[in-house]
Backbone as CSV, one residue per row, in Angstrom:
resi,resn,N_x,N_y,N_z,CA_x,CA_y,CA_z,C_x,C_y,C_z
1,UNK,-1.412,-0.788,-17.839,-2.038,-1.991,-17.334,-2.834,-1.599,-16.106
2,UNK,-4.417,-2.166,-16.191,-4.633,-1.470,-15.219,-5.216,-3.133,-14.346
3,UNK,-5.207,-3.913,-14.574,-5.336,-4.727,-13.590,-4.071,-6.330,-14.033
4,UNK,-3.685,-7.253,-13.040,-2.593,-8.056,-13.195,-2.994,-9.158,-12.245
5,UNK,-2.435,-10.245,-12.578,-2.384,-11.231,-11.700,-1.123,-11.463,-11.501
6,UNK,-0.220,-11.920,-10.153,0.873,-12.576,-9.966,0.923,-13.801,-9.585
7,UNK,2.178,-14.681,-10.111,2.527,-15.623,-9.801,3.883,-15.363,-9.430
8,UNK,4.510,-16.814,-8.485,5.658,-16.483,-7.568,6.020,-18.308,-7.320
9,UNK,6.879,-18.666,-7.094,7.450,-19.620,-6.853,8.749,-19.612,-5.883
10,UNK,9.202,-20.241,-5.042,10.085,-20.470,-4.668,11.150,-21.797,-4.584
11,UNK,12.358,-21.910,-5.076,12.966,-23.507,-5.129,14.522,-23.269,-4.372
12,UNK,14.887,-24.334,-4.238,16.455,-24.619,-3.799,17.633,-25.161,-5.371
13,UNK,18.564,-24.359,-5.138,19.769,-24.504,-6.187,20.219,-26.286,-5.730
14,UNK,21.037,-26.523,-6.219,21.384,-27.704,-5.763,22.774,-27.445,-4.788
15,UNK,22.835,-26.437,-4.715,23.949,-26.553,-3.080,22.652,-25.494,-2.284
16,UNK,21.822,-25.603,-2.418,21.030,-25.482,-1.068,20.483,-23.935,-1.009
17,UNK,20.911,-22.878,-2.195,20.696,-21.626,-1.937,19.036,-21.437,-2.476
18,UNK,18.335,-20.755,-2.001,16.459,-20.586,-2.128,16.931,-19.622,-2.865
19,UNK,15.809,-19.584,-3.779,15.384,-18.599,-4.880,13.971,-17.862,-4.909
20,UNK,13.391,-16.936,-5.241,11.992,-16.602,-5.246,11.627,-15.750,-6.521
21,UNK,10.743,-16.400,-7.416,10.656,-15.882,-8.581,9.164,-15.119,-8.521
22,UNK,9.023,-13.733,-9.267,7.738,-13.274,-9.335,7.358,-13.054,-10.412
23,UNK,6.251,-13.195,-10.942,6.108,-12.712,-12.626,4.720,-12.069,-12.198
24,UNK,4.097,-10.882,-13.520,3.448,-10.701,-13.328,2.577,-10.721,-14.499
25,UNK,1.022,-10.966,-14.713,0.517,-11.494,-16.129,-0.641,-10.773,-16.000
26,UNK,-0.867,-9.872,-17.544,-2.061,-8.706,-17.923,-2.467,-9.211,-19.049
27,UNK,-3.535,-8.730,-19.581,-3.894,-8.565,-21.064,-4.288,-6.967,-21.808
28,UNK,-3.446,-6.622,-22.560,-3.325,-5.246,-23.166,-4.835,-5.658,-23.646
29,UNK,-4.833,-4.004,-24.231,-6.743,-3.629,-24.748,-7.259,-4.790,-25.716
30,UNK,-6.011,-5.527,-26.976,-6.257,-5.938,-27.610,-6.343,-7.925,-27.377
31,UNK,-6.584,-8.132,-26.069,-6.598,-8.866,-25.487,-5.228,-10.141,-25.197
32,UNK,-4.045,-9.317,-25.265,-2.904,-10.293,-25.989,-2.338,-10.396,-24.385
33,UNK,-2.215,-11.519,-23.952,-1.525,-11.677,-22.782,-0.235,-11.581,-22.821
34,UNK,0.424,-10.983,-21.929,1.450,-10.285,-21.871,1.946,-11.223,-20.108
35,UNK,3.481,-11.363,-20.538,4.120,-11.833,-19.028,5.601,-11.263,-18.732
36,UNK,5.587,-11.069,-17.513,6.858,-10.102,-17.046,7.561,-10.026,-16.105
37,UNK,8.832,-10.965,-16.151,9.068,-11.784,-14.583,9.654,-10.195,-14.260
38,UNK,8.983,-10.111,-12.976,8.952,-9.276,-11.771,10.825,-8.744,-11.018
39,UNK,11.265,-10.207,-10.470,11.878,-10.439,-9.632,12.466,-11.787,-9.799
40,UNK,13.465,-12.359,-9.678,14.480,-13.541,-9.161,15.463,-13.593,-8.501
41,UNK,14.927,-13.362,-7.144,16.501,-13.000,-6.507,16.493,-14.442,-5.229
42,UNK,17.530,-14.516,-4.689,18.201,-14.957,-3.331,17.011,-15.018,-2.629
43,UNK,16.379,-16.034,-1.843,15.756,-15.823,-0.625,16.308,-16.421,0.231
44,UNK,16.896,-15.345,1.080,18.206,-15.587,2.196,17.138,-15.830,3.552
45,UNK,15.593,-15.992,3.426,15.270,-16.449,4.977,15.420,-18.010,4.785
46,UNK,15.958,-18.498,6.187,15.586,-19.809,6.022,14.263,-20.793,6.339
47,UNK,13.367,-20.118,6.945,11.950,-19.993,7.128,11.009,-19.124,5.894
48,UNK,10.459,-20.255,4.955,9.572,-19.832,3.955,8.363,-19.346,4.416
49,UNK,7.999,-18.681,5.428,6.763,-18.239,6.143,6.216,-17.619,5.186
50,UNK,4.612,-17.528,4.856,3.828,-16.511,4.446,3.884,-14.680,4.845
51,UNK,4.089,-14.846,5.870,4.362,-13.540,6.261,5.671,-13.261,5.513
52,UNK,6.935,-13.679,5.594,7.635,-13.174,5.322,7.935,-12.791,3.471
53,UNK,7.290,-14.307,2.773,6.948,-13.937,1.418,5.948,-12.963,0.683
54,UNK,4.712,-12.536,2.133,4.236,-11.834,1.286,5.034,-10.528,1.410
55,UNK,5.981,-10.251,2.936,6.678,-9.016,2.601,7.426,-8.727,1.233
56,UNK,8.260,-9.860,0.867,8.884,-9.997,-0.478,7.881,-9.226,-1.533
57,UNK,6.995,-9.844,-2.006,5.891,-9.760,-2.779,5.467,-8.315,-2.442
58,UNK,5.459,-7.785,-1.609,4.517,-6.126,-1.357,6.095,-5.551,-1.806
59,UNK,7.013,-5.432,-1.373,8.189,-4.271,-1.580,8.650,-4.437,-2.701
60,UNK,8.396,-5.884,-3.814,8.936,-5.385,-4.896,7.636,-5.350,-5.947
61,UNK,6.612,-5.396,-5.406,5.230,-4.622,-5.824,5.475,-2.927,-6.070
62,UNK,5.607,-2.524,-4.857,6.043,-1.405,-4.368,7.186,-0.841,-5.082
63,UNK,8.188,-1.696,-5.620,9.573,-0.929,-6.251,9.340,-0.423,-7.652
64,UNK,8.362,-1.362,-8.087,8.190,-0.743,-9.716,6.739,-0.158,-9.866
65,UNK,6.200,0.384,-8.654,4.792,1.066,-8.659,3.263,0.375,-8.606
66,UNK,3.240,-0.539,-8.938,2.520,-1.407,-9.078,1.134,-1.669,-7.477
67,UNK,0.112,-1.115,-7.664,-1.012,-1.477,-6.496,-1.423,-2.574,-6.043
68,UNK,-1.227,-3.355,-4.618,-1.975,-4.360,-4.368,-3.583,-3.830,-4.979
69,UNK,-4.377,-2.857,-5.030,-5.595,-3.131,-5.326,-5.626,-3.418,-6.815
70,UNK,-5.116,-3.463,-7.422,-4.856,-4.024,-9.016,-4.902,-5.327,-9.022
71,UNK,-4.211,-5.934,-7.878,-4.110,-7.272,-8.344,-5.475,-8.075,-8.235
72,UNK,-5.504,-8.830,-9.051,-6.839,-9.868,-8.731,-6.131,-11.092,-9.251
73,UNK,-7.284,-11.548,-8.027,-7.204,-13.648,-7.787,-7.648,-14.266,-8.666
């Protein structure tokens, strides 16, 4: 895959614990869109800041190899 878009969401469980989901979405040569949740883990900040989600978002970018310059908007 040589280029991807991500999507990401974040919600509350119903006793209050945050979640942060990442997926990430390509289209192979033969134009077949393809989707691949990333990540769903715990988001233990209690401040949803941008800064701190996009750290989320870069290190588990980063864990399975994946280039911010790949991604497009």
């Amino acid at each position: 895959m040589s280029l991807y878009a991500l999507t990401s969401d974040i919600w509350s469980s119903r006793s209050s614990e945050a979640y942060i989901l990442m997926m990430i979405h390509y289209l192979t040569r033969e134009f077949a869109l393809k989707v691949i949740t990333l990540r769903c883990t715990p988001f233990y900040d209690v401040r949803h800041t941008g800064t701190k989600i996009a750290m989320i978002i870069k290190e588990s970018l980063e864990d399975i190899g994946l280039s911010l310059e790949n991604m497009v908007v």
